[in-house]
C-alpha positions in Angstrom: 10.8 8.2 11.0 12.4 5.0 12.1 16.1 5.0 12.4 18.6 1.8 13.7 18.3 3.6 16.7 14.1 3.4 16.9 12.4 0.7 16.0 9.6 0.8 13.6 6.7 0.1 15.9 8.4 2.7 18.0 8.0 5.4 14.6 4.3 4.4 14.3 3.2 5.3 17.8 5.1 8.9 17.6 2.9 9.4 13.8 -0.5 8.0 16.0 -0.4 5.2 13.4 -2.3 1.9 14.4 -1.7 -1.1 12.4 -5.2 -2.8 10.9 -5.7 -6.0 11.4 -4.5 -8.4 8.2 -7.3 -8.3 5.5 -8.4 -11.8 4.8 -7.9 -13.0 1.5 -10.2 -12.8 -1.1 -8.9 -15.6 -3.2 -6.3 -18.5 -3.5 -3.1 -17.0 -1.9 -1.7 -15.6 1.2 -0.9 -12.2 2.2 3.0 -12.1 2.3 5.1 -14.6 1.7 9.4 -14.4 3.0 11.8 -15.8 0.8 15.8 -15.7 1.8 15.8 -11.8 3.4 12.9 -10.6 1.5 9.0 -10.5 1.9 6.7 -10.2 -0.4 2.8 -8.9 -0.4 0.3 -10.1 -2.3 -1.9 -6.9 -3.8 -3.1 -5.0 -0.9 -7.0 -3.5 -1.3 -7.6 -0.2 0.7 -9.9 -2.6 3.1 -11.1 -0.6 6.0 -13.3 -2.4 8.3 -13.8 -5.3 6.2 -14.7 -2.9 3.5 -13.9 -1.2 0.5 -14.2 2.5 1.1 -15.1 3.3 -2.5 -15.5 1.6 -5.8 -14.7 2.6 -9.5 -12.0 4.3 -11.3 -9.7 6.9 -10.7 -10.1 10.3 -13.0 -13.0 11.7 -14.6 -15.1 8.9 -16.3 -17.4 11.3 -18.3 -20.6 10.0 -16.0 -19.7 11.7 -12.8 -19.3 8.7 -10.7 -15.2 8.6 -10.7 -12.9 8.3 -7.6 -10.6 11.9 -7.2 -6.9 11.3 -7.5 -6.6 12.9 -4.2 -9.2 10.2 -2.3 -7.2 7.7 -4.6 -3.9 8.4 -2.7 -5.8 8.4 0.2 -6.5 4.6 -0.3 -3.5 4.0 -1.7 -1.9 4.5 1.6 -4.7 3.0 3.2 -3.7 -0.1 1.3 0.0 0.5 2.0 -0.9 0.4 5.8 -2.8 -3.2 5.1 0.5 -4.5 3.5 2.7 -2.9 6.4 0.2 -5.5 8.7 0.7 -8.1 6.5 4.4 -7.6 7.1 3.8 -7.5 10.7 2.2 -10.3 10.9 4.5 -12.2 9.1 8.3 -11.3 10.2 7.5 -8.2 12.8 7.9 -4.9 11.3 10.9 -4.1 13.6 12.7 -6.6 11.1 12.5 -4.9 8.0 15.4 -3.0 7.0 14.5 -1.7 3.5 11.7 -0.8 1.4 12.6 -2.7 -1.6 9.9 -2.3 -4.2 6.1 -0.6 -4.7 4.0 -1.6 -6.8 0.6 0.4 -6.9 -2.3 -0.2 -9.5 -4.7 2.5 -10.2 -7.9 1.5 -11.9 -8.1 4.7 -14.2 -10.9 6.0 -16.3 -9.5 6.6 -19.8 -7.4 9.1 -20.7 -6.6 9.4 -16.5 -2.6 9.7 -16.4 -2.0 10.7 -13.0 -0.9 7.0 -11.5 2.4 8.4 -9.9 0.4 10.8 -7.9 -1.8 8.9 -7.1 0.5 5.8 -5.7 2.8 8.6 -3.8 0.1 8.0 -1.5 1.8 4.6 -0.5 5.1 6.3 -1.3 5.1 9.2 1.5 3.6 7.2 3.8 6.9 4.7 4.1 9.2 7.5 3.7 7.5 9.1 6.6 7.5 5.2 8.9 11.0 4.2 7.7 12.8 7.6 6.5 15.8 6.8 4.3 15.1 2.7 4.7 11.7 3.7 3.3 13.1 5.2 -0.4 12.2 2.9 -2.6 12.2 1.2 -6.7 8.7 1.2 -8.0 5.8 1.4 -11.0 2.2 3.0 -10.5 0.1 1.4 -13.1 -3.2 2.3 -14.5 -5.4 -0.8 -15.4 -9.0 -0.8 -16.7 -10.2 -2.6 -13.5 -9.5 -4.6 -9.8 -10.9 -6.9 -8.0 -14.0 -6.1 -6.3 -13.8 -2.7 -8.1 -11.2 -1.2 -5.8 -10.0 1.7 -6.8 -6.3 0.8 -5.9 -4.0 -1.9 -5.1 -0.6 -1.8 -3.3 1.7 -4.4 -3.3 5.5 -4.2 -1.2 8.6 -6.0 -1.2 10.8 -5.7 1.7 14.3 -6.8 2.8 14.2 -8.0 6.3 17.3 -8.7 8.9 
């Protein structure tokens, strides 16, 4: 985990993490924005490749088609890592001292109540980049869809030196 001794690009090599490349928009906006000492993402897909790696909600639909919570956490930190590069791209993540806010969105079959575990996937994942820095406010939200049917959507606010 990163410390003010290591930096954070330092933390991801030692973890074998590799930034992707910023996901273009898919609408009118950019992907982070700084303001004063903080950044903000816009919501984060779990793009891979240019593509989403599933589709549909999260829980069991009755039909047999749903995404598993655990695959769901799975994007959600692949979406985290997509914000992280937006970040990067942006201030450098060596500049971010804090981990303000998470906000993950879960597209959730009905009756589907497991959005915390679901957005710890996103959680974990900073704790284990920025340790202490990385502990964070947030809200995991269940919503009836997102866009191009992702599954999940993470969106981070960080304080930056």
């Amino acid at each position: 985990m990163a410390d003010a001794a290591r930096p954070v690009s330092a933390c991801l090599a030692e973890l074998g993490i590799t930034l992707p490349p910023v996901a273009a928009p898919v609408a009118a906006y950019v992907p982070a924005v700084r303001t004063g000492d903080l950044v903000f993402t816009s919501g984060q897909l779990p793009f891979t490749d240019g593509a989403l790696p599933a589709t549909g909600s999260v829980g069991d639909t009755g039909e047999g088609a749903a995404v598993s919570p655990e695959d769901a956490a799975s994007y959600a930190r692949t979406a985290t890592l997509n914000a992280l590069a937006a970040i990067d791209d942006l201030v450098g993540l060596d500049n971010v001292a804090q981990i303000v806010k998470v906000v993950g969105f879960v597209a959730s079959a009905p009756g589907f109540g497991g959005q915390p575990a679901v957005v710890n996937g996103a959680s974990d994942l900073l704790g284990e980049i920025f340790g202490e820095d990385g502990a964070h406010a947030r809200s995991a939200v269940g919503v009836a869809e997102l866009p191009l049917g992702s599954p999940v959507e993470v969106e981070l606010t960080v304080r930056v030196v």
